[in-house]
C-alpha angles and dihedrals in degrees: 000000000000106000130176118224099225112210122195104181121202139176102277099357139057121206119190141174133207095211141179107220093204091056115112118246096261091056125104122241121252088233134005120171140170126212109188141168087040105182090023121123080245121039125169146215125215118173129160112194109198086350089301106130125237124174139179128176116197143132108295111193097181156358088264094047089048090054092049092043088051104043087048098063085043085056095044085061106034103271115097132119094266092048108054121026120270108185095176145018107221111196122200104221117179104204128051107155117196082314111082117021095155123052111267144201110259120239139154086271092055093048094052089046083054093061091049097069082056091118099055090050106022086162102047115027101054086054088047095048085046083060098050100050090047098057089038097055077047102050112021091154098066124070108259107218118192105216103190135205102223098047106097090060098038087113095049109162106262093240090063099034098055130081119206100249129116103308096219083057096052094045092048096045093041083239110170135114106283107178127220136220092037094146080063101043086045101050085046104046080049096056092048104075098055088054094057105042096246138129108247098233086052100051124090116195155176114229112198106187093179117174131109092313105042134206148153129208130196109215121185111185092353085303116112115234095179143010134178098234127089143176085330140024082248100087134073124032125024106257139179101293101352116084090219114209117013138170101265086217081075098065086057096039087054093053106035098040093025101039086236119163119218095248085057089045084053098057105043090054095046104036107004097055143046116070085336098053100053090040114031101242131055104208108094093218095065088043092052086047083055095040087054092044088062102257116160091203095064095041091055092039084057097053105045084057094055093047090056095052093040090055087050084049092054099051096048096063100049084050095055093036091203121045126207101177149348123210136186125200144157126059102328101015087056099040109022109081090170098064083045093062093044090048096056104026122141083009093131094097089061087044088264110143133168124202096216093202086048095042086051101055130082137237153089121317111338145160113242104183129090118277095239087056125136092208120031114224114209146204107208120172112222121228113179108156077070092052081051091050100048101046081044084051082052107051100032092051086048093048 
């Protein structure tokens, strides 16, 4: 069986995937592995092989000695890249600019042309490119294949890419709206269709990929219109850590009235705000323990949080003017039924019905509306280490 070892590369931690890119989105992976606290005086490796666990803790100096570390304990149990057949490396990159709006075959060009988005994802794409010329040094003899986060809304409308500044200095500094998580949006937006019994190119929907990192996406005929991130993964809905959306006046308040640097700026936006910021913890089952023990902060963190999407929701609509579906996935869109509800509640004037037991069960894609609703609403579960696979299958078989 011909499989692609999907790599998503992050700062201190590499995740990867042995995939079949001709599984269907419910299976398991062959593989999937994490290598974290990479350059901590302790790191850690956790793989399951055919969901059977293996784990190794041990110093990690770096991303190369993580993926070696790695591939040897996939070696030591038959799994390693010389022992099944890996046709492809896919590499989740988040930022593509205007450069890149299709996956690509990596070579020493694209990777220059990587670095060379640096400066719209400083903290994303040189942990992505560390990743690439690891593997690459590691595995010559496979097709290497960039997957990139910003792809699928490369070809935003104008009227939704651009932001109303001095058009030289846009232009100059490659400021638009960019859009993140488009692997997700665009597996998603792809499943859809098939689940409600309409042709893609007829169906217009709302895509919630809620998890730590949020966004929403508006899709008409399996094209986005619309999405809530911009330049950076910074705009749009509170999240875990990001504050989303936020008068611009704030950032110059905070340095010029609080003494901030921008650095520190930076990092209160984009770590110390959000859910996490009003209530103390991200994970929306301890804030639902605190809602239900009765503290104010993470019911208003909550909230707040719902507002925000609502108000997304709601102009997306309105942008898309008919809606066949809305789906929610990732970490709180597929598990919390709660922040479902809240989202959609006192929706049925605009078709919206949920169907409160449906909405309540668990499982693998699923619609959750009534079956007399204008507009489905659907769980989808995202998957995109298999989107990744399957565009890395397509351009590796065509190379």
């Amino acid at each position: 069986m011909a499989y692609v070892l999907v790599l998503n590369s992050g700062s201190s931690s590499i995740k990867f995937q042995i995939v079949d890119p001709t599984a269907s989105a419910a299976d398991t992976p062959f593989v999937s592995g994490l290598v974290e606290q990479i350059g901590e005086p302790s790191g850690h490796i956790k793989i399951k092989i055919e969901g059977r666990a293996v784990e190794s803790s041990m110093p990690i100096r770096d991303h190369r000695g993580g993926l070696q570390l790695a591939i040897a304990m996939l070696d030591a149990n038959g799994a390693g890249p010389t022992q099944v057949e890996i046709i492809a490396v896919g590499h989740r990159i988040v930022h593509g600019g205007q450069t890149f709006s299709e996956p690509v075959l990596i070579d020493d060009t694209v990777v220059e042309q990587i670095r060379d988005l640096i400066p719209l994802a400083p903290l994303h794409n040189p942990a992505n490119i560390d990743g690439i010329e690891v593997a690459r040094a590691l595995l010559p003899n496979i097709p290497h294949i960039g997957v990139f986060d910003t792809g699928f809304f490369n070809h935003l409308p104008a009227n939704a890419a651009t932001y109303a500044i001095d058009a030289e200095v846009a232009k100059e500094q490659k400021i638009r709206r960019y859009g993140f998580h488009g692997t997700s949006h665009e597996f998603i937006a792809s499943q859809v269709p098939d689940l409600i019994g309409k042709p893609l190119e007829e169906t217009n929907q709302i895509v919630l990929h809620l998890g730590n990192g949020a966004s929403v996406s508006a899709v008409r005929g399996g094209q986005p219109i619309d999405t809530t991130m911009g330049l950076t993964p910074l705009e749009g809905l509170v999240m875990g850590t990001r504050s989303g959306d936020i008068d611009p006046g704030v950032i110059f308040h905070l340095y010029r009235q609080a003494g901030m640097s921008i650095d520190e700026i930076d990092n209160l936006l984009n770590r110390g705000s959000g859910v996490k910021g009003i209530a103390g913890v991200n994970d929306f089952r301890e804030l639902h323990t605190m809602i239900e023990e009765g503290s104010a902060e993470a019911k208003l963190a909550y909230d707040v949080y719902i507002h925000r999407l609502r108000r997304y929701i709601g102009a997306y609509m309105i942008a898309l003017g008919r809606v066949d579906a809305i789906t929610f996935t990732a970490g709180v869109g597929e598990n919390d039924s709660q922040a479902r509800a809240d989202a959609l509640a006192n929706l049925e004037g605009f078709g919206v019905k949920l169907d409160e037991a449906k909405n309540a069960e668990r499982g693998d894609a699923r619609i959750i509306s009534t079956d007399d609703s204008a507009t489905k609403v659907l769980v989808v579960p995202t998957n995109e280490e298999l989107a990744i696979a399957q565009k890395s299958a397509q351009i590796a078989q065509g190379a």
